[in-house]
C-alpha positions in Angstrom: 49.3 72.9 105.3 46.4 74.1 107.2 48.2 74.3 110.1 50.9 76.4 108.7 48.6 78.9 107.4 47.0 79.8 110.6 50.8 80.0 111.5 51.2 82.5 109.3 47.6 84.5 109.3 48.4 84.0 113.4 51.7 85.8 112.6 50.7 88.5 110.3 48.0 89.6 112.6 50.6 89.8 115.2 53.1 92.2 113.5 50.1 94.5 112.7 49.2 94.8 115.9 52.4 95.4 117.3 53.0 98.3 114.7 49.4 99.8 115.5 47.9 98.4 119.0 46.7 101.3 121.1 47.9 103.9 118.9 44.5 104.0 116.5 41.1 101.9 116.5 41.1 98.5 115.9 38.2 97.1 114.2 37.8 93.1 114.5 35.0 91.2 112.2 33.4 87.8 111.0 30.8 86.4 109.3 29.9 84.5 112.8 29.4 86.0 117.1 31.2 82.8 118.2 34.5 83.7 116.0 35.4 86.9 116.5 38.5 86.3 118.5 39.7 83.9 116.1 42.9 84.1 114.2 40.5 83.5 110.8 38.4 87.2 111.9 38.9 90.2 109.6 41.3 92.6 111.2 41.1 96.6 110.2 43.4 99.6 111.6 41.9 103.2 111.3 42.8 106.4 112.4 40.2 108.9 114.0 39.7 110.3 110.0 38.2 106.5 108.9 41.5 106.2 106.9 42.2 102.6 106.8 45.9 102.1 108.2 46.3 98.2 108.2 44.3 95.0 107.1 45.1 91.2 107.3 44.0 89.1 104.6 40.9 88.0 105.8 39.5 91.6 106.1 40.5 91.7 101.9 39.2 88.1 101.3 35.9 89.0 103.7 34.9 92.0 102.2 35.9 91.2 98.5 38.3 94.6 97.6 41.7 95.7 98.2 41.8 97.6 101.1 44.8 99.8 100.3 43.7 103.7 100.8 40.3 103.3 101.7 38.0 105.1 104.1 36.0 103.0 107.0 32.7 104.4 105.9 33.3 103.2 102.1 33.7 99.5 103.8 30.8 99.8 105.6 27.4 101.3 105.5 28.2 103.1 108.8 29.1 106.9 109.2 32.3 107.5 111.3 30.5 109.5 114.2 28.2 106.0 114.4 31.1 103.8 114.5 33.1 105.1 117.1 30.0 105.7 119.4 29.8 101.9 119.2 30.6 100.8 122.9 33.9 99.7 123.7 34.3 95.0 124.2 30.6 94.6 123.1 29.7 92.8 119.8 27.5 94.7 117.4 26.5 94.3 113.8 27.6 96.1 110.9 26.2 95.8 107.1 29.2 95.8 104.7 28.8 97.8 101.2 27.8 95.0 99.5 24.9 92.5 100.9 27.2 90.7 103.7 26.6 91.6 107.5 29.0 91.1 109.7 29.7 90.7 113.5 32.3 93.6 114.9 34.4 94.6 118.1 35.9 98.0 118.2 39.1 98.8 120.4 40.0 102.4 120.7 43.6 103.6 120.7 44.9 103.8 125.0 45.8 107.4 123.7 42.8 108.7 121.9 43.6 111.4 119.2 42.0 114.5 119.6 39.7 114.1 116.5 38.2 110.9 118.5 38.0 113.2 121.6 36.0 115.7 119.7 32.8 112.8 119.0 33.5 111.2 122.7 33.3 114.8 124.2 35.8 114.1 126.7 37.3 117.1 128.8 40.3 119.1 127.5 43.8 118.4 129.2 46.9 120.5 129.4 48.9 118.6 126.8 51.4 116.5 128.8 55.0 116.3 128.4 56.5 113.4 126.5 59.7 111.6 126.9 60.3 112.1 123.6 59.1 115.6 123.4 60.4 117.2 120.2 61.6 120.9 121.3 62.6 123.6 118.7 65.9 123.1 118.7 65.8 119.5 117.3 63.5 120.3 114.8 66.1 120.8 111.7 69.3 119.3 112.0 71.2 121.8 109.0 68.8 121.6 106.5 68.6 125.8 105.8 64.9 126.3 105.1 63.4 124.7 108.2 66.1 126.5 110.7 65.0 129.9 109.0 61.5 128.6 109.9 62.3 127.8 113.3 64.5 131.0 113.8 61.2 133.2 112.5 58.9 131.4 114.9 60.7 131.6 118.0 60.7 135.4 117.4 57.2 135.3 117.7 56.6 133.2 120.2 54.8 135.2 122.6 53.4 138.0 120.0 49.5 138.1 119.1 50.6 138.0 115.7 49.5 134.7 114.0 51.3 131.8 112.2 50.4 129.9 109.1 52.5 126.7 108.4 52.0 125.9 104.7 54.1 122.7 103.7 53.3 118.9 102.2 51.1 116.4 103.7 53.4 114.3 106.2 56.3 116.7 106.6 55.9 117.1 110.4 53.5 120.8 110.9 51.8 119.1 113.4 55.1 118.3 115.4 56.6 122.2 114.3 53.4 123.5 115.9 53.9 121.0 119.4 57.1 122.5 119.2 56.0 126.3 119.8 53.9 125.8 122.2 55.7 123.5 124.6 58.5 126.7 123.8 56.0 129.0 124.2 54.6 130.4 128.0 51.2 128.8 127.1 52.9 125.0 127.0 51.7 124.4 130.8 47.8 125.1 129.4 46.0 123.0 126.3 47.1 122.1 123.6 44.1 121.4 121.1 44.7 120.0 117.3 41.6 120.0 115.1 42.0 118.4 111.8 39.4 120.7 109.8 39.6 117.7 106.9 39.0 115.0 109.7 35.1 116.6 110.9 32.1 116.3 109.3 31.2 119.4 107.5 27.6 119.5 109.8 29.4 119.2 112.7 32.3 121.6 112.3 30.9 124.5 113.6 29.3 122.6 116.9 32.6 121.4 117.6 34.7 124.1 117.0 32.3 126.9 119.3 30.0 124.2 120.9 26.4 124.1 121.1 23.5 124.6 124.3 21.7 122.1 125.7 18.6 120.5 123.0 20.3 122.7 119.6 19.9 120.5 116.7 18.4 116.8 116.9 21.2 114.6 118.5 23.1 117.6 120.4 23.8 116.4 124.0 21.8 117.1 126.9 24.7 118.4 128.6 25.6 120.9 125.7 29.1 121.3 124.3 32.0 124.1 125.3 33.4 123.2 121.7 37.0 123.1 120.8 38.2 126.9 121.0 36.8 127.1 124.5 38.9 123.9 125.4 41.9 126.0 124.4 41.5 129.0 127.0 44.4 130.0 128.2 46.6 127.5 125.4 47.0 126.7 121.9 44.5 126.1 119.0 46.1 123.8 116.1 44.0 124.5 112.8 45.2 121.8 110.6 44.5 121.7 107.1 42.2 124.8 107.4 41.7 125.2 103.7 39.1 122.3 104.0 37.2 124.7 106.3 33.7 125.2 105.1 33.0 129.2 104.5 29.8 129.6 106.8 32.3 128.2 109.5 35.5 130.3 108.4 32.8 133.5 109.0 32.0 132.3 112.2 36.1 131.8 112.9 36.6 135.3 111.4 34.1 137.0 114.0 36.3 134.7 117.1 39.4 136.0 116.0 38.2 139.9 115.5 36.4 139.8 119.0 37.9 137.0 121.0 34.7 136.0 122.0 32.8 132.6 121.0 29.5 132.4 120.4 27.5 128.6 120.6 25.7 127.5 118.6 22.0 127.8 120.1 23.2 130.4 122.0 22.7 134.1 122.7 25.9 134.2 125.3 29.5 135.3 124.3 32.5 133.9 126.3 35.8 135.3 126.2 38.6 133.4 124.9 41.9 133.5 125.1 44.1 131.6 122.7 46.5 131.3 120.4 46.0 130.4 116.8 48.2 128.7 114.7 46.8 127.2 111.3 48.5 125.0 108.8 47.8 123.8 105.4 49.3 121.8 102.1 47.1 123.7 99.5 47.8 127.3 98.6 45.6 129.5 100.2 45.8 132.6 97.4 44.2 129.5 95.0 41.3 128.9 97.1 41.0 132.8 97.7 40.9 133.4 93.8 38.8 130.3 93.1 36.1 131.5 95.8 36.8 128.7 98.6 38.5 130.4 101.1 37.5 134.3 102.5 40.1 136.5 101.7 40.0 138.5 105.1 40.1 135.2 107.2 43.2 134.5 105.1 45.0 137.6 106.2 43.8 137.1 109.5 45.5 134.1 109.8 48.7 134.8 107.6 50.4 137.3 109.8 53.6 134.8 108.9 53.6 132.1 106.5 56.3 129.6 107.0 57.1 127.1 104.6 58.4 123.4 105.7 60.4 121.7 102.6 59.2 118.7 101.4 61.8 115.7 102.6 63.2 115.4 99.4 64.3 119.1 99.3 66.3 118.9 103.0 69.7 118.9 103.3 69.9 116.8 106.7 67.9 113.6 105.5 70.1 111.1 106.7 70.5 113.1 110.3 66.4 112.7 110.3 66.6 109.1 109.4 68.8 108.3 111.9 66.5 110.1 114.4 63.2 108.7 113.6 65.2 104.7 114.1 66.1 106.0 117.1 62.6 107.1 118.0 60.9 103.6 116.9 63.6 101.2 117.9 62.9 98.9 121.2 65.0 99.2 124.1 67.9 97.1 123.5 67.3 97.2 120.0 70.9 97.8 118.5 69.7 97.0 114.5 70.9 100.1 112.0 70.5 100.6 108.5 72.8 98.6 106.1 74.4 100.9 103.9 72.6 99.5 101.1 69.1 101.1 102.7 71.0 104.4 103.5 71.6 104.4 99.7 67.4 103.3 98.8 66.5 106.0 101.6 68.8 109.0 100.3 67.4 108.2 96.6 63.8 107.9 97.8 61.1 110.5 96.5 59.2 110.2 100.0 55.6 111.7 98.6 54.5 110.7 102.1 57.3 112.8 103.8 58.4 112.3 107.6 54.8 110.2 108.0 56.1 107.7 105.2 59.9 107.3 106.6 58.1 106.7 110.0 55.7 103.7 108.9 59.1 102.5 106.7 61.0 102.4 109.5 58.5 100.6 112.4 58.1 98.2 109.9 61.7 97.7 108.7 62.5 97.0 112.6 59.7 94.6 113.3 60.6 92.7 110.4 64.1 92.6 111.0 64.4 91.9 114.6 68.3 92.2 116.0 69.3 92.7 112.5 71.1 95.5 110.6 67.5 96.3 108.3 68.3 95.7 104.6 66.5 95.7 102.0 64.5 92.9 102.2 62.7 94.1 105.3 61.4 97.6 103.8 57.4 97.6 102.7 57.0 96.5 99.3 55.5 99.9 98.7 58.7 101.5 99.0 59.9 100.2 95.9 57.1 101.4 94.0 57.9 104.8 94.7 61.8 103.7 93.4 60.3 102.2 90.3 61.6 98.9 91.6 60.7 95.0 92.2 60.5 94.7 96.1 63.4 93.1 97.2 63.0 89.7 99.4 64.9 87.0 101.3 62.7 84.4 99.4 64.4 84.7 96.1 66.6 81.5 94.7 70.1 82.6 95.3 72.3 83.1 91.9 75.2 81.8 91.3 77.8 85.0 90.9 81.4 84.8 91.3 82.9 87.8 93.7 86.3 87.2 91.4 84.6 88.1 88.0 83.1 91.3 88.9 86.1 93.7 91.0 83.7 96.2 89.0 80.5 95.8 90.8 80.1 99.2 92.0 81.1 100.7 89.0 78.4 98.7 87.4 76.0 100.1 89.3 76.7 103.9 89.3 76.7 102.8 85.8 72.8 102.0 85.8 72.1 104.6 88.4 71.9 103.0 91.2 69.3 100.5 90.3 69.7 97.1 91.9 66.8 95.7 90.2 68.5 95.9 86.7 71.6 95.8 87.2 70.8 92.2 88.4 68.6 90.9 85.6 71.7 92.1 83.3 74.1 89.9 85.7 71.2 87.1 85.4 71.5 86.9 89.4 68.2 87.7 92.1 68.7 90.5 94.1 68.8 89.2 97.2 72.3 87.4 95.6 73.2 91.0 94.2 72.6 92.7 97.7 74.6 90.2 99.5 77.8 90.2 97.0 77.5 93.9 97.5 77.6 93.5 101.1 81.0 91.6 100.9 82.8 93.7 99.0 81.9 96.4 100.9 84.0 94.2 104.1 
């Protein structure tokens, strides 16, 4: 027994790894120096916000909570600037919210977001061009609302007039905005994202227009060009700008009227120039009324608002579906979606948008290899959004005669669609019920 469950804790921290291995940080702890590349270590995945992405079971058992939706610096007594400043393959010790202390190795991500950049002040680069660079044509694929949304951008692609992409959390503004500028005449220069959420509210105004030399206890010796500098000559992404703090949206206001950025610490202007694109998922008018956002920078920004449909609203779902598989699948990789999953993935809510249907999908194909991915391979999460048990290959096959039930499918339009109770009324699992579904449909 105890050698099949470091099997399987050896195995679990395997599949998490390859779903998030160089992609975001990778925090690894124990209770002992000596055992912190063992199987038995806590293993945490966090992006460059502190959002935890991925734990093994250790890290829960270790730390005594769920870790499901939980920021790094509510684990730890640690802020996130502190942590990742910790150096890179050398142990160092970290006091957990409760009394336990706890021995830790970070890993950063081979491809270090540009919220990590901002705290590791590393020089700005053109952004490069991906294999699997999305361009503005394969941004909708007939869903109405998002080709108007393309059709109005492209007509402004090189006019000083700016763009505010307003839309759900997850439904790809980051991507839309990649989009314009690698269509844009600027998509040879940089191409800066700042998540305005992501930064410290003391920090956000150092960051975004930099700081001289000795400014505030803990500035850099070398100073700081700050972010809009960075993008001279390219393209400044402000996501989630209604999180901006208003002594730093007065400060943005005064940049976009003069094109001219001020440090902090500093008597010295410097011309920029850049294009603006900002994007939020909370209405702006709100925060305007409610006091929270300044109503000029809001029509500074707003030249043209363009709205991105939730998932569940487009037209072309299965088209994108199809596309993100083909994104995450390995080379080789010929697995496709059983028709079963189409059917779970067309009825789906999606509150996580195109961000959900990608973590879905990596894990889907890790867990079903060469297989077609059924239902039994999706997230258990995904069922919760369905109202439905998870579905799993461990269930005790029922005993169901194909010649007794010709009507299976009308059966199940009969209860909507839901696999879950239509098989508690057969008295079958639903694994079994998948599987006789399967056959008939052969």
């Amino acid at each position: 027994l105890g050698m099949v469950k470091m099997m399987s804790q050896t195995v679990e921290n395997r599949l998490i790894l390859n779903l998030f291995e160089g992609r975001h940080f990778q925090l690894t702890f124990n209770t002992g120096l000596n055992n912190l590349d063992s199987q038995w270590a806590g293993l945490l995945i966090f992006d460059d916000s502190g959002q935890v992405l991925s734990a093994n079971r250790r890290a829960d058992n270790l730390l005594g909570i769920s870790l499901s939706r939980v920021g790094i610096e509510s684990l730890f007594k640690v802020s996130l600037l502190e942590l990742l400043n910790q150096p890179e393959g050398l142990p160092f010790a970290l006091q957990a919210a409760g009394r336990n202390r706890f021995h830790c190795l970070l890993k950063r991500p081979r491809q270090v977001p540009i919220q990590a950049r901002i705290f590791a002040e590393a020089p700005a680069r053109p952004a490069p061009a991906s294999a699997d660079a999305v361009s503005l044509n394969t941004l909708h694929f007939g869903d109405s609302r998002v080709e108007k949304a393309v059709r109005q951008a492209e007509r402004l692609l090189e006019k000083d007039i700016p763009l505010l992409i307003h839309g759900e959390t997850g439904v790809g503004k980051e991507v839309f905005v990649k989009a314009l500028h690698q269509a844009s005449s600027r998509s040879k220069q940089a191409f800066i994202a700042v998540n305005c959420a992501a930064i410290p509210a003391e920090l956000v105004e150092s960051e975004l227009f930099g700081y001289e030399k000795g400014a505030f206890t803990g500035a850099s010796q070398k100073g700081s060009i700050g972010l809009i500098r960075k993008a001279d000559k390219g393209t400044l992404f402000l996501d989630e700008i209604g999180d901006m703090p208003l002594p730093t949206q007065a400060r943005l206001l005064r940049v976009l009227q003069e094109r001219c950025v001020q440090p902090v610490g500093s008597s010295e202007l410097f011309p920029v120039d850049i294009r603006i694109i900002s994007a939020t998922n909370r209405s702006l008018r709100e925060q305007v009324q409610l006091g929270r956002f300044r109503e000029d920078l809001y029509y500074r920004i707003g030249g043209l608002t363009l709205e991105l449909p939730p998932l569940r609203e487009r037209s072309d779902k299965q088209a994108l579906f199809k596309r993100i598989w083909e994104q995450h699948r390995e080379s080789g990789q010929w697995a496709g979606l059983s028709r079963d999953v189409q059917e779970l993935f067309e009825r789906h809510p999606w509150p996580g948008n195109l961000r959900q249907v990608s973590s879905v999908m990596q894990v889907a194909l890790a867990m079903a290899e060469e297989q077609p991915i059924r239902a039994e391979h999706l997230p258990d999460d995904f069922f919760v959004d369905l109202d439905m048990e998870p579905a799993t290959s461990h269930e005790p096959p029922g005993d169901i005669d194909l010649q007794d039930t010709p009507d299976l499918h009308r059966q199940l339009k009969a209860v909507g669609g839901n696999i879950s109770l239509l098989a508690r009324r057969l008295g079958v699992s639903r694994n079994t019920l998948y599987k006789r579904l399967r056959q008939l449909d052969t």
